[in-house]
Structures are given as structure tokens and as C-alpha cells.
N, C-alpha and C positions, 0 to 999 in steps of 0.2 A: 319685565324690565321696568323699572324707575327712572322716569326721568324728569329733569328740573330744567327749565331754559335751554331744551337740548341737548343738556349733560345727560350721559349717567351717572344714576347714581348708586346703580345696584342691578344685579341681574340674578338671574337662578337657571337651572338645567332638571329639568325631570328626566322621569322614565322608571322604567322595572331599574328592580334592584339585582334582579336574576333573571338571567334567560330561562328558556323553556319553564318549566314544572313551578319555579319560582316565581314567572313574571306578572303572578295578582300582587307584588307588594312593591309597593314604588319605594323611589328615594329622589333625594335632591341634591344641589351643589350650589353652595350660592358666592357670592361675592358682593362686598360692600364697598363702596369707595371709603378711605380713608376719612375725608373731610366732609362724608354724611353722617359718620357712626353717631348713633345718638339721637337721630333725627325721625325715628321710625320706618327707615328703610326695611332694613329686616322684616319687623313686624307685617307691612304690606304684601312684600315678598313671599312671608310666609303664608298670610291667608291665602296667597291666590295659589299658591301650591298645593296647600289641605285643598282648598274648592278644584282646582285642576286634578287634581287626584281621584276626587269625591267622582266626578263628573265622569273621567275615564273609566269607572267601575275597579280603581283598586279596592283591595280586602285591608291595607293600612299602609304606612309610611316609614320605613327603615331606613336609620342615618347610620352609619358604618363607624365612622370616626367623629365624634365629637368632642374635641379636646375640655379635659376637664377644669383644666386652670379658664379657659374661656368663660368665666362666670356669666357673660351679659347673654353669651349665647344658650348656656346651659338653662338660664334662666327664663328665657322667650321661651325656650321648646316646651319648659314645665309648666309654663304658662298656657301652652296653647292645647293640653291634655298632653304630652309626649311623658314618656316613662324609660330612666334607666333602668334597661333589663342584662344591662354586665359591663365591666369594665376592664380591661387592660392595663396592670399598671404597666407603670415608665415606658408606656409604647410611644410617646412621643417626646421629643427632646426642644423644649421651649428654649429658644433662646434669654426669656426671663425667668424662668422658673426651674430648670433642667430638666429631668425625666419627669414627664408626668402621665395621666393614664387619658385613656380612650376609651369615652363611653361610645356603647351601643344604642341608642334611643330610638323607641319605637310608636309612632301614634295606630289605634287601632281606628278602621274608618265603619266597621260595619256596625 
């Protein structure tokens, strides 16, 4: 969690990305407050998830739905070593954009 004067400003959720036979490969959930976007929220959010990760002995980091038109987001993740390894088109219906796809993005941690 992020926080500024007691606000948040951002949180995330870890864990396996799969039960049993699956559960060396985490994922995440995050959430950004509106009126921090831009401010490096994410960014921090996301280090401490790769190290939270690293720490619990995952084998890597699998995001499930990444929307593609989310450029700022798609953009961190390729930033921080994550790799599209498929995409879904028009799995997601943007209210800006209409159908758009869902990447799958994957960081490897070992």
C-alpha cells in the first residue's frame, strides 16, 4: 500500500496465480487512485511486488488480463522486464476504445 498524508494512494494483492501444481507462479491486482496516476504510484507498487515475489520463492509473475489499449500500464510492466507472451483480441470492451485485447504478461523471476 501507498500512502501520502494518510491517504491511499494505491494498493496491490499478491499470491499464486494457481492453486496446487501451479502455485510457484504468482500474480497481482492493483489499484491506483485516480488523482495519483502519474505520480509513480504503480511503479513502487510494482517493485515491492517483483521483491515480494522474489522473497516468497516464486519461479515468475503472471498478469492474466492486461488491457492493451492501457498503454501507461503495458508500458511499466515492459519496463520492468515483463514480456507479452499472448493476447486475446476484443476480450475487453473499453468504454474508450471498444473491443480491445488482453495481454497475458509474464516476468520470469529465476
Amino acid at each position: 500500500m501507498v500512502l501520502e498524508d494518510g491517504t491511499v494512494l494505491g494498493t496491490a494483492k499478491m499470491g499464486p496465480n494457481r492453486p496446487g501444481r501451479g502455485d510457484h507462479i504468482g500474480t497481482a491486482s492493483f489499484m491506483v487512485a485516480p488523482g495519483a496516476r502519474g505520480r509513480g504510484v504503480g511503479r513502487r507498487l510494482a517493485a515491492y511486488v517483483i521483491d515480494w515475489h522474489r522473497g516468497q520463492g516464486y519461479r515468475a509473475i503472471q498478469f492474466n488480463a492486461v488491457v492493451e489499449s492501457n498503454t501507461a500500464a503495458v508500458h511499466l510492466w515492459k519496463s520492468l522486464g515483463f514480456r507479452i507472451v499472448g493476447t486475446v483480441p476484443g476480450a475487453y470492451r473499453s468504454a474508450a476504445h471498444g473491443y480491445v485485447g488482453l495481454h497475458m504478461m509474464v516476468l520470469d523471476l529465476t
